[in-house]
LODRENTI-376197 format. One line per 8 residues: number of its first residue (from 0); their letters; for each residue x, y, z of N, C-alpha, C. Coordinates in nm, 3 decimals. Example, Ala and Ser with C-alpha at 12.3 -4.5 7.8 and 13.67 -1.06 7.14 Angstrom:
# residues 2
0 = AS = 1.319 -0.569 0.780 1.230 -0.450 0.780 1.320 -0.330 0.780; 1.285 -0.225 0.708 1.367 -0.106 0.714 1.290 0.003 0.787
This chain:
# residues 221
0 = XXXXXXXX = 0.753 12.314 2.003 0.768 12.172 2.034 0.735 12.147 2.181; 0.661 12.000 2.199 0.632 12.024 2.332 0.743 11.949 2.427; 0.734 11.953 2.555 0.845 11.936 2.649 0.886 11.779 2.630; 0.782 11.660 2.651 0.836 11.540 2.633 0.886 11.559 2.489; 0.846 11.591 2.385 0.925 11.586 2.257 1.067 11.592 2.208; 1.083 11.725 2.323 1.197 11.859 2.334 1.308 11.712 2.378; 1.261 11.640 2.541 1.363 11.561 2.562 1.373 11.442 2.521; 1.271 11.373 2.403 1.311 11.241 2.354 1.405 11.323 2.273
8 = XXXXXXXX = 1.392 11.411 2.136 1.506 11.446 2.087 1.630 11.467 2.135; 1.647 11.547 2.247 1.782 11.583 2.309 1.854 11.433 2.344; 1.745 11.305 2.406 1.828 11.188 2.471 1.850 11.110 2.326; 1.799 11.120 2.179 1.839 11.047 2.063 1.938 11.158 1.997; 1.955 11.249 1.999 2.076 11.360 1.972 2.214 11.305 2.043; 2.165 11.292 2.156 2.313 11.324 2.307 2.342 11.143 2.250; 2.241 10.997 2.269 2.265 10.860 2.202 2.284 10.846 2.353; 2.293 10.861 2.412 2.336 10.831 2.559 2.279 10.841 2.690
16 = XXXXXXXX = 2.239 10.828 2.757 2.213 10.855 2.929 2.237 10.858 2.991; 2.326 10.889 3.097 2.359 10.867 3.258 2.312 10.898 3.322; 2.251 10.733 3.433 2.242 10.760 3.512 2.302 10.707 3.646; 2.279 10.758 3.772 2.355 10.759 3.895 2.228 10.784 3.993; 2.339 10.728 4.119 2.319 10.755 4.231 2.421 10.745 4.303; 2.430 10.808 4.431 2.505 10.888 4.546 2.437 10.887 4.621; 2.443 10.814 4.788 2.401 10.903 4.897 2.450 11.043 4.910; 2.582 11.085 4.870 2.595 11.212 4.930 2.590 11.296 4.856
24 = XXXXXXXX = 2.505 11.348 4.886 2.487 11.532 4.779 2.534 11.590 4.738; 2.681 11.625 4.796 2.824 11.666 4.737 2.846 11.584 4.635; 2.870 11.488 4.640 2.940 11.374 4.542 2.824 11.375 4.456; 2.755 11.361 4.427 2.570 11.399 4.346 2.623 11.517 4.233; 2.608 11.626 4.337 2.661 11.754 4.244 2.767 11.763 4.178; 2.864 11.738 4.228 3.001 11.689 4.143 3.017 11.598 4.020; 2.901 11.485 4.040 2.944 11.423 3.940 2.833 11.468 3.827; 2.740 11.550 3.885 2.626 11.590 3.757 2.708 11.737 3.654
32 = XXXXXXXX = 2.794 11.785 3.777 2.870 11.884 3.652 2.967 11.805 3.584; 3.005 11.685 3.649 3.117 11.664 3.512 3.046 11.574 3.436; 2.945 11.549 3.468 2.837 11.513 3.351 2.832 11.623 3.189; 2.770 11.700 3.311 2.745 11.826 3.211 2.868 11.886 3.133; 2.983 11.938 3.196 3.116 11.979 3.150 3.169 11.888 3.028; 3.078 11.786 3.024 3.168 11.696 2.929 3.065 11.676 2.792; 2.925 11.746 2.799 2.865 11.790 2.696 2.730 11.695 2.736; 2.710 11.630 2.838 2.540 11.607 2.838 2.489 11.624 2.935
40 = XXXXXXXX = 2.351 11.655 2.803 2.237 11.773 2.859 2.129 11.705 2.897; 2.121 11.557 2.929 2.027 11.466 3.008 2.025 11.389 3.063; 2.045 11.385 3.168 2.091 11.286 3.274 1.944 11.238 3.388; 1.988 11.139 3.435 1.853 11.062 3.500 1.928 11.012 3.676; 1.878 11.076 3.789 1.937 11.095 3.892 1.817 10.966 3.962; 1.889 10.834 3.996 1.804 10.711 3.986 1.748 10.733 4.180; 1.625 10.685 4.207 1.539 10.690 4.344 1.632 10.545 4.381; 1.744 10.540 4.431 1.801 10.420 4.518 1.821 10.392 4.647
48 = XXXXXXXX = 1.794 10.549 4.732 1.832 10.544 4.852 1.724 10.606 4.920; 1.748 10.644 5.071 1.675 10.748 5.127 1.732 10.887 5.157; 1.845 10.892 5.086 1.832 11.057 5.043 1.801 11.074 4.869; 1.743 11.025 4.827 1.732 11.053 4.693 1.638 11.188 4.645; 1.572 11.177 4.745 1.470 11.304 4.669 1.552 11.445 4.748; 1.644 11.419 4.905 1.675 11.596 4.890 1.799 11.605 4.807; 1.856 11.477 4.753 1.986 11.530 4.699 1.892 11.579 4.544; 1.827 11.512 4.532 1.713 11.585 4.375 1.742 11.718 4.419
56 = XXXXXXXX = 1.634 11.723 4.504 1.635 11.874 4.530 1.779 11.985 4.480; 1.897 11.946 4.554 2.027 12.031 4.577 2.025 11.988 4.443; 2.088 11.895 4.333 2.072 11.893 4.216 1.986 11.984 4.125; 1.857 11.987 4.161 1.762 12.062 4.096 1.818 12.227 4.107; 1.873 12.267 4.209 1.883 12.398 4.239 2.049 12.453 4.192; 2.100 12.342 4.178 2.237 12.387 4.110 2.218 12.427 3.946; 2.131 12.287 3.931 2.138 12.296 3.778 2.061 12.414 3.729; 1.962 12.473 3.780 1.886 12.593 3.780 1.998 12.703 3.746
64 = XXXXXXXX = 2.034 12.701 3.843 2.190 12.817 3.859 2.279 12.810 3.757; 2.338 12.693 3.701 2.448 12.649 3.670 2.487 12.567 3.497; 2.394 12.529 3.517 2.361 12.452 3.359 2.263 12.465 3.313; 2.265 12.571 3.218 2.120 12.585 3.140 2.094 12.476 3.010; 2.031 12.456 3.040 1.972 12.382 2.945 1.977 12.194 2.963; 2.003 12.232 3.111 1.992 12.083 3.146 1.860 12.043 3.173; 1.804 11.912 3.116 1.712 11.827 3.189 1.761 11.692 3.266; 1.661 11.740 3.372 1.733 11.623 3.481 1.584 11.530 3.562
72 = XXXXXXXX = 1.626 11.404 3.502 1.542 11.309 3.521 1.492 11.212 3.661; 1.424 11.166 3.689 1.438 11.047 3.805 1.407 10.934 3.757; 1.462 10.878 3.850 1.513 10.665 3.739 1.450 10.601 3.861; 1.384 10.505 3.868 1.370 10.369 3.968 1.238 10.436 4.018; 1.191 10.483 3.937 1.031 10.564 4.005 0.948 10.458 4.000; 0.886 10.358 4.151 0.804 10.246 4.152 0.672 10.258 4.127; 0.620 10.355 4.213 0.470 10.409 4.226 0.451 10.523 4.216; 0.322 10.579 4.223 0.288 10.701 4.263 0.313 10.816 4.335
80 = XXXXXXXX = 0.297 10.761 4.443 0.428 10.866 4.562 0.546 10.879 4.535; 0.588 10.769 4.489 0.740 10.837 4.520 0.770 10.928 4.325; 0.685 10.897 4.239 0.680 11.001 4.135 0.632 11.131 4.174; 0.536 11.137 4.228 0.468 11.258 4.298 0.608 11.382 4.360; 0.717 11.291 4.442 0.794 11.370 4.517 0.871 11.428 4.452; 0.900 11.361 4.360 1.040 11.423 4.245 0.991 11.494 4.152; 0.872 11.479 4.120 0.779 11.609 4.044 0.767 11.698 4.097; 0.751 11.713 4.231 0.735 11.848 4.291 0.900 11.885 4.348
88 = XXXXXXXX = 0.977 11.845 4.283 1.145 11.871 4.320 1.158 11.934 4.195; 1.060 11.883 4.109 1.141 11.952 3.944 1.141 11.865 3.872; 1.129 11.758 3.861 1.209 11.626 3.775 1.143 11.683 3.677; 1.222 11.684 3.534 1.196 11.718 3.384 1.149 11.567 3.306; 1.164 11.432 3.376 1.108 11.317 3.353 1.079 11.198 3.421; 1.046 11.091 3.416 1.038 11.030 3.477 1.066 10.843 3.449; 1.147 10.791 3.490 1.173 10.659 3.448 1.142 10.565 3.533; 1.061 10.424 3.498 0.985 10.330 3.533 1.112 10.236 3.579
96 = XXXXXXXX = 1.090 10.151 3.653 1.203 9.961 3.629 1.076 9.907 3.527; 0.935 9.941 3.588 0.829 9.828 3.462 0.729 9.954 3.418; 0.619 9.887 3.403 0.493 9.952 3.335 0.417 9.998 3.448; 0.380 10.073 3.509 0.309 10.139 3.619 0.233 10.250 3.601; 0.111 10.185 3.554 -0.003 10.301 3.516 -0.040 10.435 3.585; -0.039 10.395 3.719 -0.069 10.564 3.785 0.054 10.652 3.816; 0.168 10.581 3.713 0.276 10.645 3.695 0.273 10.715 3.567; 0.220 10.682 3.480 0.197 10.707 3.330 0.122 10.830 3.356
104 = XXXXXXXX = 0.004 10.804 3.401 -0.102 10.911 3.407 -0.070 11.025 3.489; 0.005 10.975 3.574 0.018 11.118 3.653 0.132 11.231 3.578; 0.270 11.133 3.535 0.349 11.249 3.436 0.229 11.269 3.339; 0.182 11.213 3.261 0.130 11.276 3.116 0.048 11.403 3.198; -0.082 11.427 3.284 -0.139 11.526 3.351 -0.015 11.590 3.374; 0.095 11.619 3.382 0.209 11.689 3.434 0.293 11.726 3.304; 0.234 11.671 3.225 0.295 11.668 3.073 0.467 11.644 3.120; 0.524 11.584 3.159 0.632 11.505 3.177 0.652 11.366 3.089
112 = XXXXXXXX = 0.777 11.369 3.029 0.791 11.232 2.977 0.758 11.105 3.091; 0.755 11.034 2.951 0.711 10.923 3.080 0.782 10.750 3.012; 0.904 10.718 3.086 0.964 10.576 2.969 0.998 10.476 3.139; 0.922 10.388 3.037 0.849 10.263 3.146 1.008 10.179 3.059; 1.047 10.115 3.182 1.145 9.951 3.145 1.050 9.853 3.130; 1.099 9.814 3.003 1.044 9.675 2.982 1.109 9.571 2.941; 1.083 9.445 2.931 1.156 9.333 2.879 1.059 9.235 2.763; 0.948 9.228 2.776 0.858 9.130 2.681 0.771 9.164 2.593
120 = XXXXXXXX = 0.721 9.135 2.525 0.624 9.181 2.419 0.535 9.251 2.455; 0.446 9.146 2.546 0.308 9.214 2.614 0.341 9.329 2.695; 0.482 9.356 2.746 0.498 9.490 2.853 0.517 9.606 2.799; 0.530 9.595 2.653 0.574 9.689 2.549 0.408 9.692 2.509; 0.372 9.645 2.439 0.210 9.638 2.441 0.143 9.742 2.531; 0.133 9.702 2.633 0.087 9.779 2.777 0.149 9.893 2.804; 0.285 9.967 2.775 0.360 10.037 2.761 0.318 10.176 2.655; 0.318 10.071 2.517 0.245 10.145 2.400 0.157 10.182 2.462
128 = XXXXXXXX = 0.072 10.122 2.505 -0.088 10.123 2.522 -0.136 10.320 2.653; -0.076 10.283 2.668 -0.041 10.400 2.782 0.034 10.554 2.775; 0.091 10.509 2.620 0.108 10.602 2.553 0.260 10.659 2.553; 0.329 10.550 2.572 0.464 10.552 2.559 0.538 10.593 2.421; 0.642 10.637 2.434 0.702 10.662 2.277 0.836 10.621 2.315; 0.875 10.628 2.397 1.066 10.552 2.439 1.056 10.462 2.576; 1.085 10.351 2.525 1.089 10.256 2.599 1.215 10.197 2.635; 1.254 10.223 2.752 1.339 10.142 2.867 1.359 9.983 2.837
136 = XXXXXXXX = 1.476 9.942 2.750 1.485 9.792 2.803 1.563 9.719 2.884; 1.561 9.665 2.953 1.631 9.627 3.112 1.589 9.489 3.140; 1.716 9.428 3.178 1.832 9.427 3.161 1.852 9.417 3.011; 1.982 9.489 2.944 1.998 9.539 2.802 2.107 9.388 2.815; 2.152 9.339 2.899 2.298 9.212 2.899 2.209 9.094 2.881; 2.095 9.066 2.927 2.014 8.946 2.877 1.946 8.931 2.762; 1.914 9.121 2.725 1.849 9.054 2.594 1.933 9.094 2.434; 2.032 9.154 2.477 2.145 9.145 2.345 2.082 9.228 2.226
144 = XXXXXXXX = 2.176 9.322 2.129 2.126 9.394 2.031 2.021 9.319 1.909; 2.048 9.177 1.922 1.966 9.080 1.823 1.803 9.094 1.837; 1.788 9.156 1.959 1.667 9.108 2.088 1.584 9.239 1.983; 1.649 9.393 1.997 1.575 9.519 1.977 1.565 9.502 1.819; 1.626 9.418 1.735 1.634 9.406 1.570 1.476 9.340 1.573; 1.430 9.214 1.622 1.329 9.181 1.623 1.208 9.262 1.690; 1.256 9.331 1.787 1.175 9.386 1.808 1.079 9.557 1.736; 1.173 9.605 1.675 1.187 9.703 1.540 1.100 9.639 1.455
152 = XXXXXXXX = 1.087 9.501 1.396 0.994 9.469 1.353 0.808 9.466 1.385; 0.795 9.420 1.533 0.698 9.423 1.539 0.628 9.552 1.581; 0.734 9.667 1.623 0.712 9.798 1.681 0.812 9.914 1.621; 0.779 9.924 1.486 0.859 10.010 1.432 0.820 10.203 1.477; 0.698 10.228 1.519 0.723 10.342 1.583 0.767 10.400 1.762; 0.793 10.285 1.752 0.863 10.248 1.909 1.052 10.326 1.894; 1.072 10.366 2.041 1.167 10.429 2.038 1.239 10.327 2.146; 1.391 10.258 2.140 1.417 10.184 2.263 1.588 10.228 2.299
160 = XXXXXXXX = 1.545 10.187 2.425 1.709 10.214 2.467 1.745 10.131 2.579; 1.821 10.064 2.525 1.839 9.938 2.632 1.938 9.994 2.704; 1.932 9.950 2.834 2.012 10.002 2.982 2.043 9.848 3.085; 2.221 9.851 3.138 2.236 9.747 3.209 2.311 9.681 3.090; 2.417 9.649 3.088 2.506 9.521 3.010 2.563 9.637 2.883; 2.573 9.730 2.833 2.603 9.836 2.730 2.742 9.876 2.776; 2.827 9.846 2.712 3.005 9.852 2.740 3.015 9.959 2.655; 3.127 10.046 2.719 3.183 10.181 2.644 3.295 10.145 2.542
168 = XXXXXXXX = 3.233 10.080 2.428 3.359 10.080 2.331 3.245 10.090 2.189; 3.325 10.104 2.081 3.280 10.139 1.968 3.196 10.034 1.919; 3.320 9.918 1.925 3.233 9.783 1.900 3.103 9.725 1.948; 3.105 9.750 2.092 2.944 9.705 2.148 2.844 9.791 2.162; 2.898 9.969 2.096 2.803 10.030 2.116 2.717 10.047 1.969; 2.814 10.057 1.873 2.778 10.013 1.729 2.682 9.900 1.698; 2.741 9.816 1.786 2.612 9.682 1.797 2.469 9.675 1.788; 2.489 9.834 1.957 2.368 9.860 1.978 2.249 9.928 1.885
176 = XXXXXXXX = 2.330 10.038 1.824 2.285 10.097 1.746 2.263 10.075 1.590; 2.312 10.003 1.582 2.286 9.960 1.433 2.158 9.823 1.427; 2.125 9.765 1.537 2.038 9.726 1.558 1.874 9.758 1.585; 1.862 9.911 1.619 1.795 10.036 1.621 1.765 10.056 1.740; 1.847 10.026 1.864 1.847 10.123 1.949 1.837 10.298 1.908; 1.793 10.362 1.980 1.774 10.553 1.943 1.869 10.558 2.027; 1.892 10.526 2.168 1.989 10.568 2.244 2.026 10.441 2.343; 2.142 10.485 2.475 2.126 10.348 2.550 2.170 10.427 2.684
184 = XXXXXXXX = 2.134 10.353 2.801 2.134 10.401 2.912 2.267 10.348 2.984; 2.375 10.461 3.035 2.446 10.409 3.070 2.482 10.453 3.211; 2.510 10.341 3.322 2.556 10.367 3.464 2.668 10.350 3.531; 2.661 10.232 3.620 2.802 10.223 3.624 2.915 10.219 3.512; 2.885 10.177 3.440 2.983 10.157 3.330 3.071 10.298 3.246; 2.989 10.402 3.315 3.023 10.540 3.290 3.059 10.609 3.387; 2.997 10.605 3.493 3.028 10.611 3.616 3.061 10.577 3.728; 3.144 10.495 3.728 3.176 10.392 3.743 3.238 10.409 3.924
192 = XXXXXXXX = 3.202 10.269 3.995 3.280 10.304 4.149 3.396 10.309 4.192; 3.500 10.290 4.061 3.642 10.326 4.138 3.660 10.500 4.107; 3.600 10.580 3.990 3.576 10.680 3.950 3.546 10.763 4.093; 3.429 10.718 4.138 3.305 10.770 4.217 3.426 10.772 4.362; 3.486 10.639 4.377 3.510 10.661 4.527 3.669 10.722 4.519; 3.718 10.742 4.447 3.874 10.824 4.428 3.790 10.984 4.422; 3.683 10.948 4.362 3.626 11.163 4.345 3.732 11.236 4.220; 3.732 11.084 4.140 3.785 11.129 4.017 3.691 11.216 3.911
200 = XXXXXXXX = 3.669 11.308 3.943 3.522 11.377 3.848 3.625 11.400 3.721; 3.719 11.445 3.688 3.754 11.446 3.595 3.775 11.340 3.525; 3.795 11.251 3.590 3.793 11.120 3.479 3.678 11.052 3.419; 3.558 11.065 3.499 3.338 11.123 3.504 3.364 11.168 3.355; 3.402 11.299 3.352 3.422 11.401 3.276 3.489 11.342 3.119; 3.587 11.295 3.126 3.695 11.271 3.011 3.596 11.124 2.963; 3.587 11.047 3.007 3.503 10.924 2.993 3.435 10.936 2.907; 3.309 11.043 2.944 3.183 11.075 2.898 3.200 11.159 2.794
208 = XXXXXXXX = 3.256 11.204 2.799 3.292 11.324 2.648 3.383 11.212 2.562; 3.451 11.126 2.563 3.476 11.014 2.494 3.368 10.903 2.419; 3.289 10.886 2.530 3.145 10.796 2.484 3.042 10.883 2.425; 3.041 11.001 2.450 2.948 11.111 2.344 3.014 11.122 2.232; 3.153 11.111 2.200 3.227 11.093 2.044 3.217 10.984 2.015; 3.210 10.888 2.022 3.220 10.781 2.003 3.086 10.750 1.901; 2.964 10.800 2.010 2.822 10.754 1.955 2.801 10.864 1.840; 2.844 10.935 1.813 2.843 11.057 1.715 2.892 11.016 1.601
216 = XXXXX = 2.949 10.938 1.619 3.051 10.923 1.509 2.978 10.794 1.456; 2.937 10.680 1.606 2.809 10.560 1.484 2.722 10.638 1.474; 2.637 10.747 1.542 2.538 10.768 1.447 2.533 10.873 1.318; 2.684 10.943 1.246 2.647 10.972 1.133 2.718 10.897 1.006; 2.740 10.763 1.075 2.763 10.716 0.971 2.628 10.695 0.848
């Protein structure tokens, strides 16, 4: 199986995503093991700051060490360069805010996944077109689980996962998924800043291994 394959399965297996950011590298690493400790194996470490690519780095080199079988992504990738940097850090994927072609082309030559955010028909179009198979929808709070039902229609080999507005309870995540979300992207709402600034990693931890049962349980129904 090939590598983008390997991790669309693992992120429609796991139903879930987290991602984050941290200026501080400590707090980075900490919260990517209680990521991991709490059973997921794909997480997306978002370009928000100007330490983002060396805390990649220290990330990249723990998880090497430390968690096998982790893939670890970069989120908020605008252009070219700044995809370029986190590719050569390691990034196992790469995530768009929109559709950015010499972003496309450069993971696929890198054979790296490659999932562009979108919001409209035509960006999904252009998306497809480029050779997308999981598509980013953002903001997931404006366009509501009703939004991806219609959209399943006109793009049934389309894979989506709406990110932004996705609440950790059974009820709104069931929503999501029974509407045909594959998975959904979750941030603060998982990781949340009273979590983050107490350096509650265990509660990171207990959270997330709660919202991985949770989605397990809608998806074998």
């Amino acid at each position: 199986m090939d590598r983008k394959k390997k991790i669309i399965n693992l992120v429609i297996e796991q139903g879930i995503l987290p991602l984050y950011f941290h200026p501080d590298a400590n707090v980075s690493v900490q919260i990517l093991k209680a990521l991991y400790q709490a059973g997921s194996r794909v997480v997306e470490y978002t370009n928000r700051g100007e330490n983002s690519v060396n805390n990649f780095l220290q990330l990249r080199k723990i998880a090497d060490k430390e968690m096998p079988g982790l893939q670890l992504g970069a989120g908020t990738i605008r252009n070219k360069i700044e995809a370029t940097e986190f590719i050569n850090e390691g990034a196992n994927f790469i995530i768009c805010p929109g559709v950015i072609e010499e972003v496309a082309i450069l993971a696929d030559k890198n054979d790296l996944l490659w999932v562009p955010g979108c919001l409209t028909a035509t960006e999904i179009i252009l998306a497809d077109d480029l050779g997308a198979e999981l598509v980013k929808l953002f903001p997931g709070s404006l366009l509501g689980p009703s939004y991806i039902t219609a959209l399943k229609e006109i793009f049934p080999d389309l894979l989506f996962m709406p990110t932004g507005g996705v609440e950790i309870n059974e009820e709104n995540l069931n929503s999501w998924f029974k509407s045909g979300a594959s998975a959904v992207g979750l941030g603060s709402k998982l990781i949340s800043k009273n979590l983050v600034e107490t350096k509650d990693y265990e509660g990171i931890e207990s959270l997330t291994r709660k919202t991985l049962q949770i989605v397990q349980k809608i998806k074998s129904r």
